[in-house]
Structure formats: C-alpha cells, structure tokens
C-alpha positions in Angstrom: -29.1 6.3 1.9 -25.5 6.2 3.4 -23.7 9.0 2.1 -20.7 8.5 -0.3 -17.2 9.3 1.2 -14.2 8.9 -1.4 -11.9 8.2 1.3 -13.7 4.6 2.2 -16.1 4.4 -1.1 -15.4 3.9 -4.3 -16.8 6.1 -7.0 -17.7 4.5 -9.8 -20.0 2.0 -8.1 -23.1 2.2 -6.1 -25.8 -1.0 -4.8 -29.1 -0.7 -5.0 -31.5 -3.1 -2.6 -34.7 -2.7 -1.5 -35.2 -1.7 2.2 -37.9 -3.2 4.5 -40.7 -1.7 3.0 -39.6 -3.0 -0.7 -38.4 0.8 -2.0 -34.9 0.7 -4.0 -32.3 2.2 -1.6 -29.0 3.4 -2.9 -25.9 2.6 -1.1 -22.2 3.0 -1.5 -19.1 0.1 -2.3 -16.4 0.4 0.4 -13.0 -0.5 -1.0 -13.0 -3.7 2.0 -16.3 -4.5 -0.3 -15.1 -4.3 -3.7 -12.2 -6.0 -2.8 -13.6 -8.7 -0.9 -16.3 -9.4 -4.3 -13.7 -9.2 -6.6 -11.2 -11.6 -4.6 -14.6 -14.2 -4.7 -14.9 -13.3 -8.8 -10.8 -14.0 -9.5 -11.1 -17.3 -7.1 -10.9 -19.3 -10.2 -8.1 -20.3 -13.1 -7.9 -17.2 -15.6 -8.3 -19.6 -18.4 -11.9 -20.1 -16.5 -12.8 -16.8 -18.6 -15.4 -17.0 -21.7 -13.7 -13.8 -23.3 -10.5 -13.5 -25.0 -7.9 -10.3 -25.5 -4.8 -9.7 -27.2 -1.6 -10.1 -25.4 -1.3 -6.6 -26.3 -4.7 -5.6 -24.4 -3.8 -7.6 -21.4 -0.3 -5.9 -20.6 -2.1 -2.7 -21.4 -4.7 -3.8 -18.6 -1.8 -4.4 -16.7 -0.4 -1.1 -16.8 -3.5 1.1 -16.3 -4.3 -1.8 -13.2 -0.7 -1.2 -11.6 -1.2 2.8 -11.9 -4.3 2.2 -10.3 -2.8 0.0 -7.0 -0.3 2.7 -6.9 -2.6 5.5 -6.7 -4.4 3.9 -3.9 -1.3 3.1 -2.1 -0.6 7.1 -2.3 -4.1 7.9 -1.1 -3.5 5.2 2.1 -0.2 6.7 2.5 -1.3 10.4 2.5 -4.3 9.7 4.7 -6.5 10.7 1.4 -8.0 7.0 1.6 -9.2 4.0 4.9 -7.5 1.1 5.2 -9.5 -0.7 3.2 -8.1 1.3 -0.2 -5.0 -1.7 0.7 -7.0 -4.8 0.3 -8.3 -3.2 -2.7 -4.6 -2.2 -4.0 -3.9 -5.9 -3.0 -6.7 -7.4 -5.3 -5.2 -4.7 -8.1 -2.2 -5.7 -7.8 -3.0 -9.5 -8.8 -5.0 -9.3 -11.1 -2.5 -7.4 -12.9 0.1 -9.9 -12.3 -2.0 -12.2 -13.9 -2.9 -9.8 -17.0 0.8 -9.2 -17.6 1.5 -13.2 -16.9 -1.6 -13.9 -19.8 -0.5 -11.0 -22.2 3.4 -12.9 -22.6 5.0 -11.0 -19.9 6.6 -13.2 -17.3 9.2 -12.7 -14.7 
C-alpha cells in the first residue's frame, strides 16, 4: 500500500485493485491521476449528461468548483501541493466554466 501524501494525493479518493496474488490493495489518486480521468469523463458535450440541475445549482457548482481551483493554485504556489495539483486546478477550472456557461451565466 503506497502511503497517502496530501501534497501529490487527493484525499477523498483511494483505488482499490487486486495485486498478483488476487488480495484487494489500497492505493492513493495523485492529482496528475484525477485530472487526467476526469479530463477522459468531461471529453464529451455537457448536454451528453442523463441528469439535470437548476441553473441555480449549476452556478452554485461553479462557485464552490472555482474556490476549489483557487485553493489548489495557493497550495502549488506555497509549495503545500506537486505540480500535478495544476492539471487538476486546470480540469476545475473548466468544468466550472461550463457549469456557470449551463446555469445562464455567460461572458
């Protein structure tokens, strides 16, 4: 089990697989992960989506997302976070873009 470090990890997210011998193994997301999965996930159209929110609950989804980018942009900056906490921001970032562009809020 590779030990969980919050400056490369994120926290609210582990994998489990099965190792060689077929016994479940816990193992830590790196931000370069997450980001990477999630960028695959949001690779299609938002309309592509089976579930629908208010405009309200998008631009709220929006705001918490934003917060969140900026924290990890702080963390980068103040050596609290690897480099991988940007491609995660990144991802954040654009998804919230798109929330706020579904929930009525364009530029």
């Amino acid at each position: 089990m590779t030990e969980l470090d919050p400056r490369q990890h994120l926290l609210s997210s582990r994998r489990y697989l099965r190792d060689a011998s077929g016994t479940v193994v816990s193992q830590p997301v790196s931000f370069t992960e997450e980001a990477a999965e999630q960028r695959e996930n949001l690779s299609g159209r938002l309309d592509d989506a089976r579930v629908t929110i208010t405009g309200t609950e998008a631009l709220a989804s929006a705001a918490l997302l934003k917060e969140f980018a900026a924290r990890l942009r702080h963390d980068l900056a103040h050596g609290a976070a690897s480099s991988g906490a940007e491609e995660l921001a990144q991802v954040t970032s654009d998804l919230a873009e798109r929330m706020a562009n579904a929930g009525g809020l364009v530029d």
